[in-house]
C-alpha positions as CSV (number, residue, x, y, z in Angstrom):
1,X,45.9,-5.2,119.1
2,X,42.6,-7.4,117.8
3,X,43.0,-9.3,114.9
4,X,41.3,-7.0,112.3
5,X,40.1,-8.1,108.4
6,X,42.5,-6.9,105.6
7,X,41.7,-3.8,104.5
8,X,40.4,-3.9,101.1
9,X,40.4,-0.3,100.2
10,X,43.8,1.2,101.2
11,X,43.5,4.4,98.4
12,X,43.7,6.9,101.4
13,X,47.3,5.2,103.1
14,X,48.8,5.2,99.9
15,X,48.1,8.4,99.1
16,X,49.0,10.1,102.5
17,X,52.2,8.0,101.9
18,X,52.9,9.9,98.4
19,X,52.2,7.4,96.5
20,X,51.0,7.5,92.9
21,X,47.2,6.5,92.9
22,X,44.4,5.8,90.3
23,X,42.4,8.6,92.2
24,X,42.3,10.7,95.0
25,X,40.8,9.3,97.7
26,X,37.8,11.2,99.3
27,X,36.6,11.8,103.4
28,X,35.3,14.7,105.0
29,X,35.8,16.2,108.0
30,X,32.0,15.5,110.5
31,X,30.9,13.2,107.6
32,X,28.9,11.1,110.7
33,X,26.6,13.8,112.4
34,X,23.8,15.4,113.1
35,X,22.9,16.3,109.0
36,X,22.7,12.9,108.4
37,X,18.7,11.1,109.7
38,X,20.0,8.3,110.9
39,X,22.6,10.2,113.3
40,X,19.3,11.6,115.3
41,X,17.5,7.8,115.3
42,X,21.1,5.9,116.5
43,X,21.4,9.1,119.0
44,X,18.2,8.7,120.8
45,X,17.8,10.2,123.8
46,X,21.4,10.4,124.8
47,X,23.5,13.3,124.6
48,X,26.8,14.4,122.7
49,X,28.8,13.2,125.5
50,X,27.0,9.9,126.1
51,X,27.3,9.1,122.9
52,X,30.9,9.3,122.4
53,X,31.4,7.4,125.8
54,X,28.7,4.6,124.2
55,X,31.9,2.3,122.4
56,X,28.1,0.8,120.8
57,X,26.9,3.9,120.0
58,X,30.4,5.9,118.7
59,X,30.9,2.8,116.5
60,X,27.4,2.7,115.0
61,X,27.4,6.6,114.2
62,X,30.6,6.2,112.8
63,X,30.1,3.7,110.2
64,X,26.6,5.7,109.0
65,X,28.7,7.4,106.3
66,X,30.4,4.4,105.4
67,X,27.1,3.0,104.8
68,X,25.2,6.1,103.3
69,X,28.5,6.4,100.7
70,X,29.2,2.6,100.3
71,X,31.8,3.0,97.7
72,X,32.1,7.0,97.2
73,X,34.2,7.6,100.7
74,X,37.6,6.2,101.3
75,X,38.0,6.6,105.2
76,X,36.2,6.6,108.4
77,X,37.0,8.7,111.4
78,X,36.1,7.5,114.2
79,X,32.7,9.7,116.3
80,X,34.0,11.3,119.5
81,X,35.4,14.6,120.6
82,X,38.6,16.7,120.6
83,X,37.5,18.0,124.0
84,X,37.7,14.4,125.5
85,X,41.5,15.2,126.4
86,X,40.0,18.0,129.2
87,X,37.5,15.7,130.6
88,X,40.5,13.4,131.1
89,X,42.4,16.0,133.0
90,X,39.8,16.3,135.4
91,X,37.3,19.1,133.6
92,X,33.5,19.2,133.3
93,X,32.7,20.1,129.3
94,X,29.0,19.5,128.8
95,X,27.6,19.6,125.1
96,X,24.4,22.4,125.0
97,X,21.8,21.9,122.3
98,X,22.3,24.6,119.8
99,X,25.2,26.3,121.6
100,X,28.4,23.8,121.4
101,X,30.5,22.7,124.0
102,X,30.6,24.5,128.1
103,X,33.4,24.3,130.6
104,X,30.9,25.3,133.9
105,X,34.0,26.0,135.3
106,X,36.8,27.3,132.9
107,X,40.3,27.9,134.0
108,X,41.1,31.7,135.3
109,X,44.4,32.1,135.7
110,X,47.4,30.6,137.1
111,X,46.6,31.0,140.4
112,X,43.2,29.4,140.1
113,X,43.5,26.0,142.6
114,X,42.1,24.4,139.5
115,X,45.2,25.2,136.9
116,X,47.4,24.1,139.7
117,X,45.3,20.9,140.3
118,X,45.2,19.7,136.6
119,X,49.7,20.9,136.4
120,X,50.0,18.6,139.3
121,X,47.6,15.6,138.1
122,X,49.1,12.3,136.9
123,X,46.3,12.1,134.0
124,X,45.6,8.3,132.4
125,X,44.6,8.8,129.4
126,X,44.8,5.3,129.1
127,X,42.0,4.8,131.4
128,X,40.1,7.7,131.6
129,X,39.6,7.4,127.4
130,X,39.4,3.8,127.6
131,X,35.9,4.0,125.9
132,X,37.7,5.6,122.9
133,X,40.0,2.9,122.3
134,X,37.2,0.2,122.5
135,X,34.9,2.5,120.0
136,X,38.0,2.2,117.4
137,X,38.6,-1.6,117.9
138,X,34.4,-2.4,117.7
139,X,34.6,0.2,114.4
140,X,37.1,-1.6,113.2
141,X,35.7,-5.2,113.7
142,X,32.3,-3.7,112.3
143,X,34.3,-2.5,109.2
144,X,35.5,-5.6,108.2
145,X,38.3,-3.8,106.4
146,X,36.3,-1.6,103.9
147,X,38.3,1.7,104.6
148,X,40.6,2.6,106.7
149,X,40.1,4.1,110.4
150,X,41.1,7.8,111.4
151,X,41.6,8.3,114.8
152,X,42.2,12.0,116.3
153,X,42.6,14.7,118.7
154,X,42.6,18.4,119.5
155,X,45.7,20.7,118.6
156,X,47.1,22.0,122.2
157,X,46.6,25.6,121.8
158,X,42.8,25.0,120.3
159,X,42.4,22.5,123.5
160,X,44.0,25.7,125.7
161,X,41.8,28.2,124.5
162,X,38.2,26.1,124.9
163,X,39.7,25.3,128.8
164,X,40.2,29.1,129.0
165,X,37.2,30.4,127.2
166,X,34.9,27.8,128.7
167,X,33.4,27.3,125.4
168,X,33.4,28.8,121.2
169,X,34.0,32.6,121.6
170,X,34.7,35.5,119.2
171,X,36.6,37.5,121.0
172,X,39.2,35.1,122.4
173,X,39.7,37.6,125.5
174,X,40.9,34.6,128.0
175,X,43.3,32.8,126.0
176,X,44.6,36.3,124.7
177,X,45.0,37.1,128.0
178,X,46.5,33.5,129.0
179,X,49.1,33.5,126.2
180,X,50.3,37.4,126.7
181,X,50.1,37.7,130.2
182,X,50.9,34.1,131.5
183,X,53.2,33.1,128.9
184,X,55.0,31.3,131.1
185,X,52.0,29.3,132.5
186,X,50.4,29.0,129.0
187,X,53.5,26.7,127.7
188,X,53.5,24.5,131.2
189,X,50.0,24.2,129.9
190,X,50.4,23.4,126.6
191,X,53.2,21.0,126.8
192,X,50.9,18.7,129.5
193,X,48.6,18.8,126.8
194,X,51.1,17.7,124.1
195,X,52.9,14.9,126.2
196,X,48.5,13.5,126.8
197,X,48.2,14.0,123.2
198,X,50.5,11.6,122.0
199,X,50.0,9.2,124.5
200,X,46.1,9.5,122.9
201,X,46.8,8.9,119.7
202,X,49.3,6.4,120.2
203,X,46.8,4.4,122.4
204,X,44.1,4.8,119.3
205,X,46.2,3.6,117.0
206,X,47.0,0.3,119.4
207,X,43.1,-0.5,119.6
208,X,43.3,0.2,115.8
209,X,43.3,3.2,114.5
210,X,45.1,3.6,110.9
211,X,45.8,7.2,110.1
212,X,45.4,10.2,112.8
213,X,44.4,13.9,112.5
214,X,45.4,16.7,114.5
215,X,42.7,19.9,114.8
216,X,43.6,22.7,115.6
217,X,40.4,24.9,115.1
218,X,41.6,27.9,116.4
219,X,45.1,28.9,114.8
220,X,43.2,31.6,112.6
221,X,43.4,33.6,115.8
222,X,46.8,33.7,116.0
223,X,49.2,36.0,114.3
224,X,52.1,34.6,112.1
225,X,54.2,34.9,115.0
226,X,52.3,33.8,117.7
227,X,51.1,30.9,116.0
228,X,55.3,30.2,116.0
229,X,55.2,30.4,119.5
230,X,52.0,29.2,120.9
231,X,50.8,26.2,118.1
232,X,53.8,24.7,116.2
233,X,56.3,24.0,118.6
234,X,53.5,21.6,120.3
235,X,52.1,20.3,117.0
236,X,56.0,19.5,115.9
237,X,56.0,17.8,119.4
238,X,53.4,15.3,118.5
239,X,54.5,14.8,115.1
240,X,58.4,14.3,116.4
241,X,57.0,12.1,119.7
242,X,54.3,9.9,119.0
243,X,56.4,7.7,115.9
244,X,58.9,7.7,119.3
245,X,55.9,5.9,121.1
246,X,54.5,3.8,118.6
247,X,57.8,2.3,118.2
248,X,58.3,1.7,122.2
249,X,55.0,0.1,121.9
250,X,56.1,-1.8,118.9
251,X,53.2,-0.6,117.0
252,X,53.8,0.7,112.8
253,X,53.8,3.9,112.0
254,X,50.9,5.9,110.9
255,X,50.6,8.3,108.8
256,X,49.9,11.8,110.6
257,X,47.7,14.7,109.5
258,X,47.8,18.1,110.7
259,X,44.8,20.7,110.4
260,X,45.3,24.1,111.1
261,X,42.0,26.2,110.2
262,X,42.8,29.3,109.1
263,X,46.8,29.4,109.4
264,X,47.1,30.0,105.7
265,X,50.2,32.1,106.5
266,X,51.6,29.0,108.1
267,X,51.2,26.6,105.0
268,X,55.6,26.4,104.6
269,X,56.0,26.3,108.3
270,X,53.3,23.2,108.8
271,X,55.0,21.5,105.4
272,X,57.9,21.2,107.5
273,X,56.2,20.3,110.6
274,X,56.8,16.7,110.9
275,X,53.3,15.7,108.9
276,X,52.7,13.5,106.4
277,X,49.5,15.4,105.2
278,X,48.4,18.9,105.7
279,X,45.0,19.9,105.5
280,X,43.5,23.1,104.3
281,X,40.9,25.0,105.2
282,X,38.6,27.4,101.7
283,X,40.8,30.3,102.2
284,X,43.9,28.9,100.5
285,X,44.4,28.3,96.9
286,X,44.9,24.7,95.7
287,X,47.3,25.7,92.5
288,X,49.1,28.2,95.2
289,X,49.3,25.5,97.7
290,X,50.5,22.8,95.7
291,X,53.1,25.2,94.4
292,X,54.1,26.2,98.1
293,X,54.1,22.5,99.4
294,X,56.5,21.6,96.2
295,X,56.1,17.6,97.1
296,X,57.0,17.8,100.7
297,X,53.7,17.1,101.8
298,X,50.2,15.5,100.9
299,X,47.5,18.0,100.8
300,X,43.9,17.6,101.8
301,X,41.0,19.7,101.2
302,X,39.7,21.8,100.3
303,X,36.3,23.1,99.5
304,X,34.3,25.7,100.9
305,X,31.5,23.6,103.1
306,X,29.2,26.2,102.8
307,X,28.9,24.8,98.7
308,X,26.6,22.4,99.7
309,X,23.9,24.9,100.1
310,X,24.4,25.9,96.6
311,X,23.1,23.5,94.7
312,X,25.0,21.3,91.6
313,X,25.9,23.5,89.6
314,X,28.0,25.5,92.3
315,X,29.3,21.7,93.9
316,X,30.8,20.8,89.7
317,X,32.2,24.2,89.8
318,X,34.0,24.0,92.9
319,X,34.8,20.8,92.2
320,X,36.2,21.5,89.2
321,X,38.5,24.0,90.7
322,X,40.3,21.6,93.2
323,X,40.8,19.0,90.5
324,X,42.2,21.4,88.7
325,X,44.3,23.1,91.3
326,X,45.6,19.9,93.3
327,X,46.9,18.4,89.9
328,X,44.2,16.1,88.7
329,X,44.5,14.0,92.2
330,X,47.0,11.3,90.9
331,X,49.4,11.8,93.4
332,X,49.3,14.1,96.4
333,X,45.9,15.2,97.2
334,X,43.3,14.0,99.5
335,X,39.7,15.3,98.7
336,X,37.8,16.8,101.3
337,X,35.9,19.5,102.5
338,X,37.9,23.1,103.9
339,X,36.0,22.1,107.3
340,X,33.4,19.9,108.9
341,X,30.0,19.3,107.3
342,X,27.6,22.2,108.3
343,X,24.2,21.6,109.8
344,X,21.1,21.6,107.5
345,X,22.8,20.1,104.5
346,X,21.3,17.5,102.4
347,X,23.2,14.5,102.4
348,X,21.9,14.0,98.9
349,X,23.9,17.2,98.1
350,X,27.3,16.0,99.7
351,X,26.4,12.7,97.9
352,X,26.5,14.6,94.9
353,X,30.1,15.8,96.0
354,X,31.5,12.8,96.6
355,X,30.4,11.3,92.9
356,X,31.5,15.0,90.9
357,X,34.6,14.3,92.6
358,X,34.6,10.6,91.3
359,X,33.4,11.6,87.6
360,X,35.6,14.3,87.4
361,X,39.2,12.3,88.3
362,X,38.2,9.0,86.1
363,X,41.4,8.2,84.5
């Protein structure tokens, strides 16, 4: 690991540690993006893709909220993509302009040559991602200690269902049909993806990542008990395996945070889950939540994104709520948004966020 400055501002560890703190600390979830002017001027003529794969790039878009927010935001996370993890394993995922992401050539079924190919591939994610370890150490050079780093990567049944689908769908048709009819074949799948995403994360945190996040988008399409089957057994299987590898790599511990949008009927199950932190998406109540996680866990989240289109008086409001519902944010709550930043909003607004948040925790 590169020698790194000291971090200065270490409000996010200690609270995703449970420590008592003079403030919740604040992120959000795509706070470097395409809302933000300076995204589209670093960006240039270079697609999604090209930018994540630029370590120059990556590093430069990730520090623009950093920047933007100098003293309002306690965290970074570094720019890429969860869907790096199928590129490594040997898919094409291209990034269409006002669509999202496009497997050309999604998996079928288990007896597509391609499903077989990608079960019997020795996949190096320690090569094949080697541009997203050297985006964390340059981001963490060019941070000079100021926050700390998040690294990050896709949930395994979220990863299974964009390889299925071939891209976002409402209907989830494939990976229905994957998970009911191919059981079998789904889990092969889905444990290959586990086992890559620890080795991914643990390799982030070597180039110097501080604190990790798992996504998984898509757990609102799963029923309680599918989501028993099909997501947490392979979200407990990073949580349990990569402190296993950071320690065979003699690298500390990180804290690890686990997002499951939508899995609001899963909130006990993930507080037992292996995760430091849980983050929430707008459907759950704070107060309830806190109740439910009784201290096992650190929350984070969790306002509605969609706020920022409502002007200040609806940001206090909502504001308001979550400081009130988390506790005051002392101890045990991470501020953030219920999901990424949407397009179109004015980074002014979510400036405003950031500083109700402040003004409305002052001890």
């Amino acid at each position: 690991m590169s020698d790194f400055d000291p971090l200065q501002n270490d409000l996010l560890l200690r609270t995703a540690r449970g420590e008592r703190v003079e403030r919740p600390p604040i992120w959000v979830m795509r706070q470097a993006g395409r809302y933000l002017p300076e995204y589209h001027k670093a960006k240039g003529d270079n697609d999604f893709f090209a930018c994540c794969r630029s370590p120059e790039i990556a590093s430069t878009l990730t520090l623009q909220p950093i920047d933007r927010y100098d003293g309002l935001i306690d965290a970074a996370i570094i720019f890429s993509d969860i869907l790096v993890i199928p590129q490594a394993m040997g898919m094409t995922v291209e990034m269409v302009d006002k669509k999202g992401p496009h497997f050309p050539d999604p998996l079928k079924s288990p007896q597509d040559q391609q499903y077989k190919d990608i079960m019997a591939r020795d996949v190096d994610v320690a090569t094949e991602l080697d541009y997203v370890y050297k985006a964390i150490t340059m981001t963490r050079q060019k941070l000079k200690g100021r926050v700390p780093l998040f690294g990050f990567c896709g949930a395994p049944w979220t990863l299974l269902c964009y390889m299925v689908e071939g891209g976002g769908t409402k209907l989830f048709l494939q990976s229905k049909t994957w998970v009911y009819k191919f059981p079998n074949e789904s889990k092969d799948l889905l444990m290959k993806i586990s086992k890559l995403c620890v080795e991914y994360l643990a390799l982030q945190v070597q180039a110097g990542a501080q604190i990790v996040q798992v996504f998984d988008s898509w757990a609102a399409e799963l029923s309680p008990s599918s989501f028993k089957e099909v997501s947490l057994p392979y979200l407990r299987y990073i949580s349990t395996h990569l402190p296993q590898r950071l320690r065979e790599l003699k690298l500390d511990i990180v804290p690890m945070v686990v997002f499951a949008k939508g899995a609001w009927y899963a909130l006990d199950d993930l507080c037992n889950s292996g995760y430091q932190v849980v983050g929430l998406d707008w459907l759950q109540d704070p107060a309830e939540a806190l109740k439910m996680a009784n201290g096992r866990v650190v929350l984070q989240g969790n306002a509605d994104p969609g706020v920022l289109y409502g002007g200040k008086d609806a940001i206090t409001a909502v504001v308001k709520e979550m400081v009130h519902g988390f506790g005051g944010g002392k101890q045990g709550w991470i501020a953030n948004l219920g999901h990424g930043v949407t397009p179109f909003v004015d980074p002014e607004d979510l400036k405003f966020f950031f500083k109700e948040i402040h003004r409305l925790t002052a001890s």
